[in-house]
C-alpha positions in Angstrom: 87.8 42.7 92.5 85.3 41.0 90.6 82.4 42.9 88.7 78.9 42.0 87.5 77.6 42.9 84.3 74.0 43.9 83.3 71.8 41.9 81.1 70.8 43.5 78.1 67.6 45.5 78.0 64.6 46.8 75.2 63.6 50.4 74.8 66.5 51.8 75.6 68.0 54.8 73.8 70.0 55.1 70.7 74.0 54.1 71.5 75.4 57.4 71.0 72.9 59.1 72.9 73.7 57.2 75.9 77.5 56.9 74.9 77.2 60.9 75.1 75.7 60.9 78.2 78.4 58.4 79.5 80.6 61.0 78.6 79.7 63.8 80.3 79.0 61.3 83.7 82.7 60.1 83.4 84.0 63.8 83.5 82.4 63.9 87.2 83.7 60.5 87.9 87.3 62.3 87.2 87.0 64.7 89.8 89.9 62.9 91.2 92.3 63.1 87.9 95.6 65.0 88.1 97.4 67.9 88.0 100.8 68.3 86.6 103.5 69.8 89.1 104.0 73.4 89.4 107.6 74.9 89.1 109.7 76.2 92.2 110.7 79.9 92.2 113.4 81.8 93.5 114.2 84.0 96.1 116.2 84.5 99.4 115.7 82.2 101.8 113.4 83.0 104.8 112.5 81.2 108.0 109.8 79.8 106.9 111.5 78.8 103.1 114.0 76.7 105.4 111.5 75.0 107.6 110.2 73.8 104.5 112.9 72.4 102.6 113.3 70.2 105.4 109.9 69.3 105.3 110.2 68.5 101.2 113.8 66.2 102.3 111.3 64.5 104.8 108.2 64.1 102.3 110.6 62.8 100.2 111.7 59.7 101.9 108.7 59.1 103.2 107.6 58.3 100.3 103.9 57.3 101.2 101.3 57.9 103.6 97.7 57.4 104.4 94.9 60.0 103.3 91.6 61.5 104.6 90.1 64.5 103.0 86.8 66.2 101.7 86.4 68.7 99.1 83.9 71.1 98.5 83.2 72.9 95.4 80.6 75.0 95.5 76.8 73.5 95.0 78.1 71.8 92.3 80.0 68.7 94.3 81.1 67.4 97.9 83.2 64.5 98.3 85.1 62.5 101.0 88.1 60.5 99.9 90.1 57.9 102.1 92.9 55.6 101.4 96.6 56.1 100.9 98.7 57.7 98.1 102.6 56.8 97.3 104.6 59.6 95.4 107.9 58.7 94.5 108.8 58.0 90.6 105.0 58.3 90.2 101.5 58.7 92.1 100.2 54.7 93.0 97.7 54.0 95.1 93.9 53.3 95.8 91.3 55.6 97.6 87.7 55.7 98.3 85.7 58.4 97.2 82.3 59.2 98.4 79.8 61.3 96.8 78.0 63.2 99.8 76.9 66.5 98.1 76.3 68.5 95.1 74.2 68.4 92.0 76.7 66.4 90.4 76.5 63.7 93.6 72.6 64.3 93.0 73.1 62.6 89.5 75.4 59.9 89.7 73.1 58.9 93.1 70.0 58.6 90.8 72.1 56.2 88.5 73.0 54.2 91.6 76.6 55.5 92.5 77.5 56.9 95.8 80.9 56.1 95.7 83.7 55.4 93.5 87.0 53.6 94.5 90.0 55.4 92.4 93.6 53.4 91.7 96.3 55.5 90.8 99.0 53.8 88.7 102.0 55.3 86.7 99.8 54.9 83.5 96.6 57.0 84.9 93.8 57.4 87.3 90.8 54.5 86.8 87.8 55.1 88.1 84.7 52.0 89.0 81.4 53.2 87.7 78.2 51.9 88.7 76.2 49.2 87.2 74.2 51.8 85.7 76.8 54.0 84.5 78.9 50.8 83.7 75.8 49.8 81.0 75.7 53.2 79.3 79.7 52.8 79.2 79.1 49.3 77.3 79.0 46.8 80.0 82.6 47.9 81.2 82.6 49.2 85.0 85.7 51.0 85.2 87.1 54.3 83.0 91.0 55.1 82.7 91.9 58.4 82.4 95.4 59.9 81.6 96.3 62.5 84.0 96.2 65.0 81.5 92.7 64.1 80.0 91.1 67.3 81.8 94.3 69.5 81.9 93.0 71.0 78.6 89.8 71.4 76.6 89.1 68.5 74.7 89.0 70.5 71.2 90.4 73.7 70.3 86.8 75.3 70.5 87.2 75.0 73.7 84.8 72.6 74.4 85.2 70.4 77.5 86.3 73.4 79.8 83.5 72.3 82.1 85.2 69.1 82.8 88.2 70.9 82.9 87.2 73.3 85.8 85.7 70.2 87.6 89.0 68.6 87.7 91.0 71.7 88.3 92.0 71.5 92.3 90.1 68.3 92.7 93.2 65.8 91.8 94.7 63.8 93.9 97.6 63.8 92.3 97.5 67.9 93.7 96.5 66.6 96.7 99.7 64.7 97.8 101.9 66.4 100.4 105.5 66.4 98.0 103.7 68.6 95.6 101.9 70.6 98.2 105.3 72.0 99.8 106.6 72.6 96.2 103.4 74.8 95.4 104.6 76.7 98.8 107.9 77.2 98.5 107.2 79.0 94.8 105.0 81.0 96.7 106.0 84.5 96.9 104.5 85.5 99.9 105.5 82.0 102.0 105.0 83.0 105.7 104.2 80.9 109.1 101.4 82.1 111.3 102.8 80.0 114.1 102.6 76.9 116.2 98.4 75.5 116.5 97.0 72.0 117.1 95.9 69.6 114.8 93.7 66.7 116.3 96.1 66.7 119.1 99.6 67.5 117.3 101.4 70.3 117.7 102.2 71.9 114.2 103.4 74.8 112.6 101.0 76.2 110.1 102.5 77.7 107.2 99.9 79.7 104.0 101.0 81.4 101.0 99.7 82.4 97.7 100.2 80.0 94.7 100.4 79.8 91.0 99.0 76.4 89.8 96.0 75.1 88.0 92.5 75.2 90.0 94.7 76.2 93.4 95.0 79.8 94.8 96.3 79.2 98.4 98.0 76.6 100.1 97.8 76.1 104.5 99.9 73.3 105.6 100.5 72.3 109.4 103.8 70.6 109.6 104.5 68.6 112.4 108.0 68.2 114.8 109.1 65.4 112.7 109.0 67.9 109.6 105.7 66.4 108.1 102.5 67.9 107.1 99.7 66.6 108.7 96.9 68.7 107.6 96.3 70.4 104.1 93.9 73.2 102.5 93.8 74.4 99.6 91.6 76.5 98.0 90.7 77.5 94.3 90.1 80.7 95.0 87.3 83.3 95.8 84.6 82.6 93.7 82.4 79.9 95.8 82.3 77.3 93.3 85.8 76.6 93.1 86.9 73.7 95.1 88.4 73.7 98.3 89.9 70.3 99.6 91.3 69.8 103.3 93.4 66.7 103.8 94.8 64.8 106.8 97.8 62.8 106.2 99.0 60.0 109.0 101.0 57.1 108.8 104.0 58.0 106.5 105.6 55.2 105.1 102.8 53.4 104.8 102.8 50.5 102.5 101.1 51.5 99.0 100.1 49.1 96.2 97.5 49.3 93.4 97.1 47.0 90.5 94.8 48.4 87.1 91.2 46.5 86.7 91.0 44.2 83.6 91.2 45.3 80.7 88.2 44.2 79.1 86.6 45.7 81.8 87.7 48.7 81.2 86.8 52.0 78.6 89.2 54.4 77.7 87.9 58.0 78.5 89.1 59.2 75.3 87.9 56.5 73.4 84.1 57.5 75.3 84.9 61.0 73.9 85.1 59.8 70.3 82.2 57.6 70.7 80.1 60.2 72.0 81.4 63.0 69.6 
């Protein structure tokens, strides 16, 4: 991909102001970023707990598969998001994530960016800003984050929570199928509703009640080949946390990403010391 760079301009504002403001535009670009895995409980197998361990065997080598979802969170932020993920040792892959809703959408559209597309490498998630975002960022269009840049406040103050309830539910790295049956089989009240149709498939739909950062319940539609094909999970309740429903299709897919230049790239936590 090759990127264009701004020429440099008068009257703008002091660096650090708009370092600061870079700041707190990248924490929106990482509504994509990732969760950590949730642990597996115990109990005695049910029905439904064996129906899904041969849906994780089958996720497993799989390995891959292609991705459509949206996610809702409140007023705050809509997306769509469409590509395909690989999860074996680690998440790859590249999606495209469009901006269609939301005060935060309402922002980054009045700098110029609509969309965003997101790699996924073993390293982190990077992110391509805008040109106009990409000038406040120092000329660089794209921003790596580690996955566990918004799993925590960013001091112990506990400033940056608000970019850490935008990321909560929103990853992508949560939003992979593997992890999804994990989240479920923990759950303690795991249960199937029964066989429905999904865009012409027949699937078991299976819901339960989870334990995991920015996720409260987990629906999957497994089909006869013991793979999900639809997702939802929500954050809970309250109607600004997210809720995210994702298709998967064509497991096994082949899955590559490759990281932007690095010149061309800022560090989120570098912008966070800059615009400290």
């Amino acid at each position: 991909m090759t990127s264009r760079r701004t020429g440099r301009r008068t009257g703008r504002r002091p660096a650090r102001c708009r370092t600061a403001r870079a700041v707190a535009l990248a924490a929106v670009l990482a509504c994509a970023a990732g969760c950590g895995p949730a642990e597996e409980g115990s109990g005695t197998p049910s029905a439904a707990e064996r129906a899904l361990r041969a849906t994780e065997r089958a996720v497993d080598r799989a390995g891959s598969a292609r991705v459509e979802s949206t996610t809702v969170m409140g007023d705050r932020l809509s997306l769509e998001a469409v590509g395909a993920l690989g999860w074996g040792d680690a998440l790859t892959g590249t999606l495209t994530i469009t901006y269609t809703g939301g005060t935060a959408a309402d922002t980054l559209r009045a700098l110029g960016t609509t969309s965003t597309e997101a790699r996924y490498l073993p390293d982190g998630y990077y992110a391509r800003m805008g040109e106009e975002l990409a000038d406040r960022a120092g000329g660089r269009h794209w921003i790596r984050y580690r996955y566990d840049d918004l799993a925590e406040p960013t001091d112990g103050k506990g400033e940056g929570a608000g970019r850490t309830d935008l990321a909560d539910g929103l990853g992508l790295r949560a939003g992979t199928p593997d992890r999804s049956v994990r989240l479920l089989l923990a759950a303690d009240d795991l249960r199937s509703t029964g066989p429905e149709t999904v865009r012409g498939r027949r699937a078991v739909h299976y819901t339960g009640t989870v334990d995991a950062p920015g996720v409260h319940t987990v629906d999957l539609w497994v089909d006869d080949r013991h793979l999900p094909v639809k997702e939802v999970q929500r954050g809970g309740p309250d109607s600004g946390r997210p809720t995210r429903t994702t298709y998967y299709t064509d497991y096994g897919t082949e899955v590559s990403a490759q990281p932007p230049p690095a010149r061309d790239t800022a560090d989120f936590r570098e912008l966070l010391r800059a615009g400290g």
